[in-house]
C-alpha atoms as an extended CHARMM CRD file, in Angstrom:
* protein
*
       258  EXT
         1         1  UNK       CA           -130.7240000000       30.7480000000      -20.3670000000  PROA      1               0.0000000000
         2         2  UNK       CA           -127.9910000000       29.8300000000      -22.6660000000  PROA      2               0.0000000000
         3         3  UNK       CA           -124.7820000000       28.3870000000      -21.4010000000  PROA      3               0.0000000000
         4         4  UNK       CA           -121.9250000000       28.9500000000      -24.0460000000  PROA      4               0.0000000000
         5         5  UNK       CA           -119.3050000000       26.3330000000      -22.7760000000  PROA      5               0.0000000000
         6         6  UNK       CA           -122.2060000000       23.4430000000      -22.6960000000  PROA      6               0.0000000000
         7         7  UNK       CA           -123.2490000000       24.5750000000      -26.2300000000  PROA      7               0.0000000000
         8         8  UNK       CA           -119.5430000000       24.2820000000      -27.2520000000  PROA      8               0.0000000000
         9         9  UNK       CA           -118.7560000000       20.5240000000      -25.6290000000  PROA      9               0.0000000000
        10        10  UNK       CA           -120.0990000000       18.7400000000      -29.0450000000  PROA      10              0.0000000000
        11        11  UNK       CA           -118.6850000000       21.8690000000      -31.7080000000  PROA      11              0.0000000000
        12        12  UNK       CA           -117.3300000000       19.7180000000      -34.1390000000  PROA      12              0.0000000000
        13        13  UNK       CA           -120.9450000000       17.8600000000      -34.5010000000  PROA      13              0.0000000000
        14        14  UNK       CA           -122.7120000000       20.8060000000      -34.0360000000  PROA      14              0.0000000000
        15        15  UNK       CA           -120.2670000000       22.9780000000      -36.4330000000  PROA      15              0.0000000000
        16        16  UNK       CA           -120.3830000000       20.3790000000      -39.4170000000  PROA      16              0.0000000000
        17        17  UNK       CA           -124.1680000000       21.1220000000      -40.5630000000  PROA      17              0.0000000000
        18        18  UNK       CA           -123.3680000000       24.9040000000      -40.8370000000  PROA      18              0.0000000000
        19        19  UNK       CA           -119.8360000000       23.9320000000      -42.9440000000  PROA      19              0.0000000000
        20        20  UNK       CA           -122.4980000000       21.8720000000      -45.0890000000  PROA      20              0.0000000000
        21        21  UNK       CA           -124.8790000000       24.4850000000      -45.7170000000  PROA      21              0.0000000000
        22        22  UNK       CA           -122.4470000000       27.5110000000      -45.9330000000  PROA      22              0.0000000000
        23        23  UNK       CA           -120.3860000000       25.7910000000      -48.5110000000  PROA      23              0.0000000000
        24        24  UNK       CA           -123.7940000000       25.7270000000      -50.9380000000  PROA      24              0.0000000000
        25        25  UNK       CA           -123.9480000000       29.5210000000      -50.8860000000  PROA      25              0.0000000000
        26        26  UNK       CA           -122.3830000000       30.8500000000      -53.7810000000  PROA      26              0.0000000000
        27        27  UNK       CA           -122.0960000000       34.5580000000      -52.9620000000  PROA      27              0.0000000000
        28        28  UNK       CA           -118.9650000000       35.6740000000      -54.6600000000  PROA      28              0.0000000000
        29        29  UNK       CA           -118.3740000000       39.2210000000      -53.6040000000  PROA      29              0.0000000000
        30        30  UNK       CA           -120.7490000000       40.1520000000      -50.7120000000  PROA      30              0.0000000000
        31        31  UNK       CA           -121.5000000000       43.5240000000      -49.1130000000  PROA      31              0.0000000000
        32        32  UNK       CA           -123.3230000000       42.3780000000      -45.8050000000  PROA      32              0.0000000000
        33        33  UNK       CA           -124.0580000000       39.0120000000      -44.5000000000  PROA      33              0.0000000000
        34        34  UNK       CA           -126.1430000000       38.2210000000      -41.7800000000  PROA      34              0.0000000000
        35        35  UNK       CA           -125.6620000000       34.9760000000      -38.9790000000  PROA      35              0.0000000000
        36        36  UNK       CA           -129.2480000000       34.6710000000      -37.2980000000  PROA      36              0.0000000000
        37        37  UNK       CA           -128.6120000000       33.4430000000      -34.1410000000  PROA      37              0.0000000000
        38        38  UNK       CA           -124.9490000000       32.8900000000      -34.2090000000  PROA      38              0.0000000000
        39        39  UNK       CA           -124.9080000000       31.5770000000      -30.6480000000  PROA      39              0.0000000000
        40        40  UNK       CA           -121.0280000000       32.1270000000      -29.4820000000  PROA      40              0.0000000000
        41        41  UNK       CA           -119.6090000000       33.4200000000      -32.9380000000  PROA      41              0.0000000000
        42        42  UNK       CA           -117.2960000000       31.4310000000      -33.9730000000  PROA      42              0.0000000000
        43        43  UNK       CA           -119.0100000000       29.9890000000      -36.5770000000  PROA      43              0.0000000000
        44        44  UNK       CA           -119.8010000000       33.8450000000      -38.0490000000  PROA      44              0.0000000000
        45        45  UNK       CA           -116.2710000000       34.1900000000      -37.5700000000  PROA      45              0.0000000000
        46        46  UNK       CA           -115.5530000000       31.8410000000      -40.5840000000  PROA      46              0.0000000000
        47        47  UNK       CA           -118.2880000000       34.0420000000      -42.7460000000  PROA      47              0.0000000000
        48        48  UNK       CA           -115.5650000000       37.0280000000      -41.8680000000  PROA      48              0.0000000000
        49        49  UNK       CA           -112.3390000000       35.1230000000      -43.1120000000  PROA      49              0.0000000000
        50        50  UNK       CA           -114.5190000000       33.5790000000      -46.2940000000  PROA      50              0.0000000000
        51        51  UNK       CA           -115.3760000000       36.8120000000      -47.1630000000  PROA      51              0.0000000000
        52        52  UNK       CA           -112.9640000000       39.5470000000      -45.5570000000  PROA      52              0.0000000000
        53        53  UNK       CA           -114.2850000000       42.4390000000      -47.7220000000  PROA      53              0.0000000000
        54        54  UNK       CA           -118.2540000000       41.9430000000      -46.4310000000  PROA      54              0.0000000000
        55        55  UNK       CA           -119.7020000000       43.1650000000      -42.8810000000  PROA      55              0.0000000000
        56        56  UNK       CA           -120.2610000000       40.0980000000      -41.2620000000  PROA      56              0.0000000000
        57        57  UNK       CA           -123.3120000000       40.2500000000      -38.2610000000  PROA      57              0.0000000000
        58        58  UNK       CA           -124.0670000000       37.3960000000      -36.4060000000  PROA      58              0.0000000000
        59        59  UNK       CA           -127.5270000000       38.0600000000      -34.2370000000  PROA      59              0.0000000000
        60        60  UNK       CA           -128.3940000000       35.9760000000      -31.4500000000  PROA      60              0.0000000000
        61        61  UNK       CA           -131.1090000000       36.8150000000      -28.1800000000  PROA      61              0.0000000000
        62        62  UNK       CA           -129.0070000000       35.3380000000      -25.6980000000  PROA      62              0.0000000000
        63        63  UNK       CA           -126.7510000000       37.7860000000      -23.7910000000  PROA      63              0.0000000000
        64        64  UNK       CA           -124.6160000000       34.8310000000      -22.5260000000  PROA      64              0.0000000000
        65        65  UNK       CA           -124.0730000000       34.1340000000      -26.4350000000  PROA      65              0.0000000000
        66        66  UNK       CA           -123.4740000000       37.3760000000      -27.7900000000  PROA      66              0.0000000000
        67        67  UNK       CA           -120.9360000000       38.4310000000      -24.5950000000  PROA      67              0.0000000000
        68        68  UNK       CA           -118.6930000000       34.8970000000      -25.6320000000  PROA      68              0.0000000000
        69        69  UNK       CA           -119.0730000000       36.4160000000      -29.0620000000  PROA      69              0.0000000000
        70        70  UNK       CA           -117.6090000000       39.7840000000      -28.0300000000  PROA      70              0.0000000000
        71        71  UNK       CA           -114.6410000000       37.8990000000      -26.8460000000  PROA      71              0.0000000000
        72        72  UNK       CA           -113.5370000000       36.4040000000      -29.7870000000  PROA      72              0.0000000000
        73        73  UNK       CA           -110.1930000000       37.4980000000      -30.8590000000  PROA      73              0.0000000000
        74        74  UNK       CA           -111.1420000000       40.4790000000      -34.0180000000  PROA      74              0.0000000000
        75        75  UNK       CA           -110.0030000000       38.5730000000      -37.1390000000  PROA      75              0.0000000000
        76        76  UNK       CA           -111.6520000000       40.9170000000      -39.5000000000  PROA      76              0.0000000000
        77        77  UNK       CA           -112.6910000000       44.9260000000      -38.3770000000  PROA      77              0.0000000000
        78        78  UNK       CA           -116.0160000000       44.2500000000      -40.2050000000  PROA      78              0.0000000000
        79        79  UNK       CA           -116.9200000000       41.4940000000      -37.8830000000  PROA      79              0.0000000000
        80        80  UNK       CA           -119.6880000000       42.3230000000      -35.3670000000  PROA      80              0.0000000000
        81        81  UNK       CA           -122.0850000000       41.2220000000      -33.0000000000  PROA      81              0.0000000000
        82        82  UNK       CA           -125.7430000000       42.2840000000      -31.9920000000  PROA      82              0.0000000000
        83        83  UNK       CA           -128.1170000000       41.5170000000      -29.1480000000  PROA      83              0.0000000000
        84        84  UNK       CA           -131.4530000000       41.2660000000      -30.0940000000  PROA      84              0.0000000000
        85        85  UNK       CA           -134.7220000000       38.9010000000      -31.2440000000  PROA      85              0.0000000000
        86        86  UNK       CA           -134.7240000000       37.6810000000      -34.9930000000  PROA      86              0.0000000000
        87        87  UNK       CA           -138.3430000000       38.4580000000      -34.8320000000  PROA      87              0.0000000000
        88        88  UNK       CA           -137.9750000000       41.6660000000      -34.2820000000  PROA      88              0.0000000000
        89        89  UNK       CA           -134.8740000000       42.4750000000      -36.1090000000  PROA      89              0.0000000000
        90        90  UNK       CA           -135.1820000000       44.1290000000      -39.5510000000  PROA      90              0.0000000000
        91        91  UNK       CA           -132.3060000000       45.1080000000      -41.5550000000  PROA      91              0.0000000000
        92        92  UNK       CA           -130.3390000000       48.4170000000      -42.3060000000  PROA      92              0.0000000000
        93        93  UNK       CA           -130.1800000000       47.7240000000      -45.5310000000  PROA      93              0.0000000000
        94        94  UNK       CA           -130.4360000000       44.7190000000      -48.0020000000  PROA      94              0.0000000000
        95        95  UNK       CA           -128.3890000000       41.5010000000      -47.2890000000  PROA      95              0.0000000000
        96        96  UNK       CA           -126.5870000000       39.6610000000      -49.5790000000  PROA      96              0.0000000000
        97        97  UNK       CA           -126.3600000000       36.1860000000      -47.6510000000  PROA      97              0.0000000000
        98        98  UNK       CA           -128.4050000000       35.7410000000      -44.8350000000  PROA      98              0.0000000000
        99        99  UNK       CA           -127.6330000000       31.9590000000      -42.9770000000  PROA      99              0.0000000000
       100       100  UNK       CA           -129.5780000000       30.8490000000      -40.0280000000  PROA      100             0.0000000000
       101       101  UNK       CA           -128.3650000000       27.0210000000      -38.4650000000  PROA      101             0.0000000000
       102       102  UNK       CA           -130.2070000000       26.0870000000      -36.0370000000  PROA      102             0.0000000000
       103       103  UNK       CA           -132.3220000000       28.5170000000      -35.0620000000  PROA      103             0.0000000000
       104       104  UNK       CA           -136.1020000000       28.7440000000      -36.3390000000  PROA      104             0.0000000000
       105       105  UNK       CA           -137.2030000000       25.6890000000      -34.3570000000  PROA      105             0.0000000000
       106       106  UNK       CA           -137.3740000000       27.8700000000      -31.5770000000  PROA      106             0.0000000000
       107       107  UNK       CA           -139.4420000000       30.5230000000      -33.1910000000  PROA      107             0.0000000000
       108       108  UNK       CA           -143.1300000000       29.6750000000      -33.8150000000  PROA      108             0.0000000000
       109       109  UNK       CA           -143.3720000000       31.9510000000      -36.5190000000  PROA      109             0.0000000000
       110       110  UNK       CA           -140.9610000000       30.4380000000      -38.5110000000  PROA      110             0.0000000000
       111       111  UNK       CA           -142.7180000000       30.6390000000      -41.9070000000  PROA      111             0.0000000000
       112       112  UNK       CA           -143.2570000000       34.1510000000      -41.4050000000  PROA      112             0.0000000000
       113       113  UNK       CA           -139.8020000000       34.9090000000      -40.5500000000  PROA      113             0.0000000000
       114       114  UNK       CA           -138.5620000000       32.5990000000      -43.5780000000  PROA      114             0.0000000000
       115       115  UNK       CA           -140.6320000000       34.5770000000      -46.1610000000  PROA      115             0.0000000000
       116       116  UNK       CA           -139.5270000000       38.3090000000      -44.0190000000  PROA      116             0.0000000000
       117       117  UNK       CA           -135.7720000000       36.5270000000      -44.9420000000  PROA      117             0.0000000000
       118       118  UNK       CA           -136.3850000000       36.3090000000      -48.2110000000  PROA      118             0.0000000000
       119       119  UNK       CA           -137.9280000000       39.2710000000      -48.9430000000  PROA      119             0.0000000000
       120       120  UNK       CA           -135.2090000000       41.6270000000      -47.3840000000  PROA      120             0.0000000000
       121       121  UNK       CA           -132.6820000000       39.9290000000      -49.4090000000  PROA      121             0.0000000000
       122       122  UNK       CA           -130.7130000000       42.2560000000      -52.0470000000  PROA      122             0.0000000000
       123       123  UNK       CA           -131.5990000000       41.0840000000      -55.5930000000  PROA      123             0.0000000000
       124       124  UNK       CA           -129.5420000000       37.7470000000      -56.5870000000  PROA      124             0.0000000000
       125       125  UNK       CA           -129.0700000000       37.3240000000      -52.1560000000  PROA      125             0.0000000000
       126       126  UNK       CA           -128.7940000000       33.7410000000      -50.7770000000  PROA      126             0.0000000000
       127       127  UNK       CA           -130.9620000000       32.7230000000      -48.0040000000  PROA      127             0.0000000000
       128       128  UNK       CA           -129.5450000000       29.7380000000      -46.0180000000  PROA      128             0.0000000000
       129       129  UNK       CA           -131.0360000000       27.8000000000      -43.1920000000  PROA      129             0.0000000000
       130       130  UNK       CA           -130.5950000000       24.3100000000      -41.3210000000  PROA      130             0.0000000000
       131       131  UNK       CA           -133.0390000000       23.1210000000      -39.1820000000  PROA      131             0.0000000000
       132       132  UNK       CA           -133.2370000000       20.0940000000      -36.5650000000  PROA      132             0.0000000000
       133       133  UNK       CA           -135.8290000000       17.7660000000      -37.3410000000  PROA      133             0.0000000000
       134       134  UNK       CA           -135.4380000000       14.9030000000      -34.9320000000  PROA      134             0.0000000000
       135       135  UNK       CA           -138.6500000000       15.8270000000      -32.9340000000  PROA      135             0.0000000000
       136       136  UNK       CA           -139.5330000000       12.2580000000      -33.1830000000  PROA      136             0.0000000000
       137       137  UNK       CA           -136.5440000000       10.6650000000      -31.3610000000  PROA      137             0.0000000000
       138       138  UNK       CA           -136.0090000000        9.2080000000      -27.7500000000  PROA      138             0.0000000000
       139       139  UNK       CA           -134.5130000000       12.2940000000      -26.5770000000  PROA      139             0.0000000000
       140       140  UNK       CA           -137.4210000000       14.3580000000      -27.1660000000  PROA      140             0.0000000000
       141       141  UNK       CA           -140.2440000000       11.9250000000      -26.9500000000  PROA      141             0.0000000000
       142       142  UNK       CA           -138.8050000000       11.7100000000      -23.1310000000  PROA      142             0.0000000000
       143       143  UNK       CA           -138.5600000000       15.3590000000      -22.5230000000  PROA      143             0.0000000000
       144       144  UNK       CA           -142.0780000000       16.0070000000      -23.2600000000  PROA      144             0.0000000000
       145       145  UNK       CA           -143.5450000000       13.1340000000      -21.6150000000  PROA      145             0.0000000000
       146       146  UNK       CA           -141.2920000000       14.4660000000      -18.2430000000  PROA      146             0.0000000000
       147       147  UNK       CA           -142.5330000000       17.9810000000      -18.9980000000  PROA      147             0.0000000000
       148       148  UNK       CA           -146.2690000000       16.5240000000      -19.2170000000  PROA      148             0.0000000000
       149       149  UNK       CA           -146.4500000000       14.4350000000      -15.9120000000  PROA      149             0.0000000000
       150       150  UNK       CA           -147.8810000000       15.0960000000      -12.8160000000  PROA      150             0.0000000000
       151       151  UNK       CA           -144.5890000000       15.7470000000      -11.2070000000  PROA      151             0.0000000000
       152       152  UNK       CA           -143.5340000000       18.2780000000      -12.8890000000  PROA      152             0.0000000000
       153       153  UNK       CA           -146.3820000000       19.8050000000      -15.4610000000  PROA      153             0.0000000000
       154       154  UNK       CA           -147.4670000000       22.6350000000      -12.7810000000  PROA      154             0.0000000000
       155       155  UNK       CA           -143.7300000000       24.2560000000      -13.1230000000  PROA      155             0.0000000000
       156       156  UNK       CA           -143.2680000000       24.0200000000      -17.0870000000  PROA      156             0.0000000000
       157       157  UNK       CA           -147.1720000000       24.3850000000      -18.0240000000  PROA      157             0.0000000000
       158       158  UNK       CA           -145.5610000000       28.1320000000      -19.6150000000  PROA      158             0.0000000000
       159       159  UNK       CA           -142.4500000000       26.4270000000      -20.9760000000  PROA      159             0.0000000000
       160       160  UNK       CA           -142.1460000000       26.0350000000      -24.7480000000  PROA      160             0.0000000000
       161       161  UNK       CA           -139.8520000000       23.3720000000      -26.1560000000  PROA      161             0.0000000000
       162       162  UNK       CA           -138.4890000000       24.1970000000      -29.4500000000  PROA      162             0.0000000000
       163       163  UNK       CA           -140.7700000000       22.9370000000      -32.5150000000  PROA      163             0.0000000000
       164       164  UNK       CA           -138.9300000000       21.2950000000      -35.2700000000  PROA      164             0.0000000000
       165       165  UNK       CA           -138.6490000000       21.5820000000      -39.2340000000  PROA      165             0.0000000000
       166       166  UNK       CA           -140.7430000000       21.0020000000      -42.1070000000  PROA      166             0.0000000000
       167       167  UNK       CA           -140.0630000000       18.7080000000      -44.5990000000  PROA      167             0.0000000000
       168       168  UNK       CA           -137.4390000000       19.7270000000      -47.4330000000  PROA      168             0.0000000000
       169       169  UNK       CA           -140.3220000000       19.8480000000      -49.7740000000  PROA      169             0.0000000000
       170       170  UNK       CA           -142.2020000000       22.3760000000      -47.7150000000  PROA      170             0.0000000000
       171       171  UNK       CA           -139.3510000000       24.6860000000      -47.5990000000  PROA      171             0.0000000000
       172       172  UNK       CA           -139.1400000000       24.4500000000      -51.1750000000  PROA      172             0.0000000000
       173       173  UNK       CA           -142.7080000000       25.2090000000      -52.3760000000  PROA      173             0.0000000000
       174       174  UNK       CA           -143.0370000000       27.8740000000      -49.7350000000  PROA      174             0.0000000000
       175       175  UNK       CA           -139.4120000000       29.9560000000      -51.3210000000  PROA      175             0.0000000000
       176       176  UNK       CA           -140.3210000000       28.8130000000      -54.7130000000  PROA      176             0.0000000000
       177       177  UNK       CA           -143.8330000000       30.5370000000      -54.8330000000  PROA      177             0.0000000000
       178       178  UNK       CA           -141.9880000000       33.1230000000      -52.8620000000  PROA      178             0.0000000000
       179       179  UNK       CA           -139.9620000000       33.6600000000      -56.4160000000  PROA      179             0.0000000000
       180       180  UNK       CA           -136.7200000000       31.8140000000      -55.2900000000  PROA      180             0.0000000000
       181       181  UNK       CA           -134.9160000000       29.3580000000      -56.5750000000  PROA      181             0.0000000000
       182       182  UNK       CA           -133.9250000000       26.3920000000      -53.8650000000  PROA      182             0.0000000000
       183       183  UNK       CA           -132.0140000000       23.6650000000      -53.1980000000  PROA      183             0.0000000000
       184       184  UNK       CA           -133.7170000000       21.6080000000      -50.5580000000  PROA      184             0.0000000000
       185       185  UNK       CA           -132.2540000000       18.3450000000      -48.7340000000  PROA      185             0.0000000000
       186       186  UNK       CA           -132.1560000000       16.4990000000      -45.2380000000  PROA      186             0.0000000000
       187       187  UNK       CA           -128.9480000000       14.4030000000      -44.2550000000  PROA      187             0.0000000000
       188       188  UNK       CA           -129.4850000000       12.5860000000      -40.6410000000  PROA      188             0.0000000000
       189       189  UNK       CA           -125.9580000000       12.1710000000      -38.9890000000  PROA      189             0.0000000000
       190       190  UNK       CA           -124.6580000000        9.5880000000      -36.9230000000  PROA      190             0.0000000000
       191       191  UNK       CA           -122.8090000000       11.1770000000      -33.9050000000  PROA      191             0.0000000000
       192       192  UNK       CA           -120.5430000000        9.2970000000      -32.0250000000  PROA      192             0.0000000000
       193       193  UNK       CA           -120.1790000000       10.3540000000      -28.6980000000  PROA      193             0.0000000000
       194       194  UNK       CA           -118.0290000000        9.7770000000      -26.0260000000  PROA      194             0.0000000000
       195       195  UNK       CA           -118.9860000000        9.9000000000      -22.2070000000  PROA      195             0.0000000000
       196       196  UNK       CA           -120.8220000000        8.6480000000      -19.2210000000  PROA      196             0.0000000000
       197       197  UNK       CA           -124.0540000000        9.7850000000      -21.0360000000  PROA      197             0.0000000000
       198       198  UNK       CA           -123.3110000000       12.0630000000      -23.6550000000  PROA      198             0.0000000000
       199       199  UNK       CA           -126.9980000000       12.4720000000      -25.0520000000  PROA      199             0.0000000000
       200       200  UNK       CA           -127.5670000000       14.3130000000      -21.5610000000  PROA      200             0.0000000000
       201       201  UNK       CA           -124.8550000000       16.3580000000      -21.8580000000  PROA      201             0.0000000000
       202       202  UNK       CA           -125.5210000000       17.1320000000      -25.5100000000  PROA      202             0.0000000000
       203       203  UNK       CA           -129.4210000000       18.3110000000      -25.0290000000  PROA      203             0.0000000000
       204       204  UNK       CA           -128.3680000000       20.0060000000      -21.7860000000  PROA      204             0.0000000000
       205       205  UNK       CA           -126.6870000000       22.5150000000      -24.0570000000  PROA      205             0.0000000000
       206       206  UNK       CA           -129.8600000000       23.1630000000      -26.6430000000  PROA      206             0.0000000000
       207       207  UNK       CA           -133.3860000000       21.2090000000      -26.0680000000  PROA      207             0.0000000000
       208       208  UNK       CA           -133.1990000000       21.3430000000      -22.2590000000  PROA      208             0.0000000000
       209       209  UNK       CA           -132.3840000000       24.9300000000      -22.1940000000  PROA      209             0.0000000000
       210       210  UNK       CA           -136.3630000000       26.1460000000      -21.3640000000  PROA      210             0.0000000000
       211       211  UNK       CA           -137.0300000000       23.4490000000      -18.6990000000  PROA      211             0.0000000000
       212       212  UNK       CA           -133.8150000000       24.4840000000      -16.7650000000  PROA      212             0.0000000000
       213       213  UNK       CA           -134.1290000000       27.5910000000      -17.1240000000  PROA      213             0.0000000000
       214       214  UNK       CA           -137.3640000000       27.5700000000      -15.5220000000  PROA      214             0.0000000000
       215       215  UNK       CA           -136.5960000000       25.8800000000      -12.3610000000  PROA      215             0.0000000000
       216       216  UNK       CA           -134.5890000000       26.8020000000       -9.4270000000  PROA      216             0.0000000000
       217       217  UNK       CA           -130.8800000000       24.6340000000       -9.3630000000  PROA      217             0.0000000000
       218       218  UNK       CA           -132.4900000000       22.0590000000       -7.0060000000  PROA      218             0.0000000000
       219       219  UNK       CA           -135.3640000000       21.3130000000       -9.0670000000  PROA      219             0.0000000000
       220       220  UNK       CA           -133.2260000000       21.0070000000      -12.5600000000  PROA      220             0.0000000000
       221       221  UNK       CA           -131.1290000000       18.8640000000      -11.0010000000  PROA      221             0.0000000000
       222       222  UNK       CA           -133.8780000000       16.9040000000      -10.1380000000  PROA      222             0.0000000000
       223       223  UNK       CA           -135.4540000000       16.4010000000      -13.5840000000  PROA      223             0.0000000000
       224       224  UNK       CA           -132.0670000000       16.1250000000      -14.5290000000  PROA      224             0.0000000000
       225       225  UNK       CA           -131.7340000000       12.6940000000      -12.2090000000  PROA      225             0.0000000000
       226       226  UNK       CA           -135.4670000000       12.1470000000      -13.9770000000  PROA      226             0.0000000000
       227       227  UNK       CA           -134.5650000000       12.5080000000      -17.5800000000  PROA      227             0.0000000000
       228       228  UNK       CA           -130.9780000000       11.3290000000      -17.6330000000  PROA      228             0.0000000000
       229       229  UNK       CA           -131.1040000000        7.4440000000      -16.9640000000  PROA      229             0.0000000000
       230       230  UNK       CA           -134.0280000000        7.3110000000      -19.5470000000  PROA      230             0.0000000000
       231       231  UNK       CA           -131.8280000000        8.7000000000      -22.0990000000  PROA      231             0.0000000000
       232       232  UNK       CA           -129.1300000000        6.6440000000      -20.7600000000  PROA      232             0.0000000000
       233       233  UNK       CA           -131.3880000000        3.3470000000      -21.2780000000  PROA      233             0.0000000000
       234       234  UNK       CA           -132.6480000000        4.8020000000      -25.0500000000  PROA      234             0.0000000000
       235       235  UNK       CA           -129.2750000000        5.5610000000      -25.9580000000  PROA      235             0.0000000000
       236       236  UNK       CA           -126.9650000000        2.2630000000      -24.7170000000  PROA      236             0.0000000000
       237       237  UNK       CA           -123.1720000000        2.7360000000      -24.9110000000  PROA      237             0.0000000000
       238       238  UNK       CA           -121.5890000000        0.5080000000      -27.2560000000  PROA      238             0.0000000000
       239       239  UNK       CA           -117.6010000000       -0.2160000000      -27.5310000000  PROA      239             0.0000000000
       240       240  UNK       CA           -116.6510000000        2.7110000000      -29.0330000000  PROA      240             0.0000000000
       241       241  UNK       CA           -118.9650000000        5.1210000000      -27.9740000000  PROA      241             0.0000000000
       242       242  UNK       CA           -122.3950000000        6.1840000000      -28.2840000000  PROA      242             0.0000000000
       243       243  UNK       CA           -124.4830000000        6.8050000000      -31.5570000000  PROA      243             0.0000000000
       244       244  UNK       CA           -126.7980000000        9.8520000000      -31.6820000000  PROA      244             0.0000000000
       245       245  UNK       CA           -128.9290000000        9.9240000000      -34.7580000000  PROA      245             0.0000000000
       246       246  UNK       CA           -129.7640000000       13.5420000000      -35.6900000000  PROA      246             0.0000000000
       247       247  UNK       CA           -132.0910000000       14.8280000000      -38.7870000000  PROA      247             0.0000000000
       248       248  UNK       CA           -131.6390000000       18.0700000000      -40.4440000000  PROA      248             0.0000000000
       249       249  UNK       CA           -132.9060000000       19.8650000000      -42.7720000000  PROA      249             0.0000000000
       250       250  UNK       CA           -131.0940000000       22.3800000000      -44.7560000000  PROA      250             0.0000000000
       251       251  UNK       CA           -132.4930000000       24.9210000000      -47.5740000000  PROA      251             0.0000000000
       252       252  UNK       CA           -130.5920000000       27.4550000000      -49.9830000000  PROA      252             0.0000000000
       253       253  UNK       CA           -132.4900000000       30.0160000000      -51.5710000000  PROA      253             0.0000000000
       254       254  UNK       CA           -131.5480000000       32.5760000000      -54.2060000000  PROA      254             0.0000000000
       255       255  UNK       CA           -133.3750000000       35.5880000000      -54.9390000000  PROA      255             0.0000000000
       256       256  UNK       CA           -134.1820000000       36.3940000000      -58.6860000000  PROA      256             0.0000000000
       257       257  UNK       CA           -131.6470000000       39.1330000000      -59.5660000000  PROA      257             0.0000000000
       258       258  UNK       CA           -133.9190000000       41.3670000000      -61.3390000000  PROA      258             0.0000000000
């Protein structure tokens, strides 16, 4: 489903949000931190080098991600990757940082999981997560209005598009009654991008994933020539490139040490 080298065409923009919310976790001396879906690694790598003496696991479901992963050159021996669903995963033992960028829009049960997070945390563990929350912009109004016609609603009926964050305030009350204390905040980024049509190129590598995956090469090209000059015409090109907005959310939790 997931195509590593598409992911990675937009890494700086993609890697800055992490840099933002790693840099609020305080951890000083960490035993085991955790990267919930960690997509092609090399952002978990930088977990490794920050904090050499911890085992450092980034987790991801996608087989294409977690093989790219595998192929990063071993900075640190306690670096490592695992295959498997977040909402299935549970834990060894206690973390002391878990991070998750990016990831719980595509899990429905994301409150659940959040609260699971928390909970499996070692006493004074950071929970960190960044969440997309531009559900409400061209590029997405488009997709589901595509997905939802008559052309093409009888192959994605099944399809789920990824669902989008709460409000900063909601992720506070729901880790502060969970006995945490949180820093909540949303920053919305202008990304310049450079290309024919770069907004194409940058959803083809995260909120198109489900619709292509679903349909034989002929027929995502196809709602690719659909979606593409509507993005195009929502997105104009100006002189020096063109300007994505992009909402996030990001939360960082600390459990109570005692």
């Amino acid at each position: 489903m997931w195509d590593p080298a598409q992911y990675l065409q937009f890494s700086d923009e993609r890697s800055r949000p992490f840099f933002e919310l790693a840099s609020r976790v305080q951890a000083a001396d960490p035993g085991l931190v955790i990267d919930l879906g960690c997509g092609p690694g090399q952002l978990t790598a930088t977990l490794a080098d920050r904090w050499p003496a911890a085992a450092v696991i980034g987790i991801d479901s996608s087989p294409e991600m977690i093989e790219a992963a595998r192929q990063l050159p071993a900075s640190s021996g306690q670096l490592s990757f695992l295959l498997a669903d977040v909402r299935d995963w549970r834990p060894g033992q206690a973390p002391d940082v878990i991070i998750s960028n990016a990831l719980l829009q595509w899990v429905p049960e994301q409150q659940e999981l959040i609260l699971r997070c928390a909970s499996a945390l070692a006493p004074g563990g950071w929970l960190a997560l960044q969440v997309p929350a531009n559900f409400d912009q061209p590029a997405h109004a488009i997709l589901r209005e595509l997905a939802g016609s008559p052309r093409w609603r009888p192959l994605l009926a099944d399809v789920e598009l990824n669902r989008q964050a709460a409000d900063p305030a909601g992720y506070l009350d729901l880790l502060g009654r969970h006995g945490c204390a949180v820093d909540a905040w949303e920053t919305t980024y202008l990304h310049v991008l450079q290309g024919e049509n770069p907004v194409l190129d940058w959803y083809s590598g995260t909120g198109l994933r489900p619709v292509l995956s679903a349909l034989e090469p002929a027929m995502a090209a196809e709602f690719l020539a659909d979606y593409g000059p509507r993005v195009a015409a929502a997105y104009p090109r100006a002189p020096y490139g063109t300007v994505l907005p992009f909402r996030r959310v990001f939360v960082v939790a600390r459990r109570q040490a005692g």
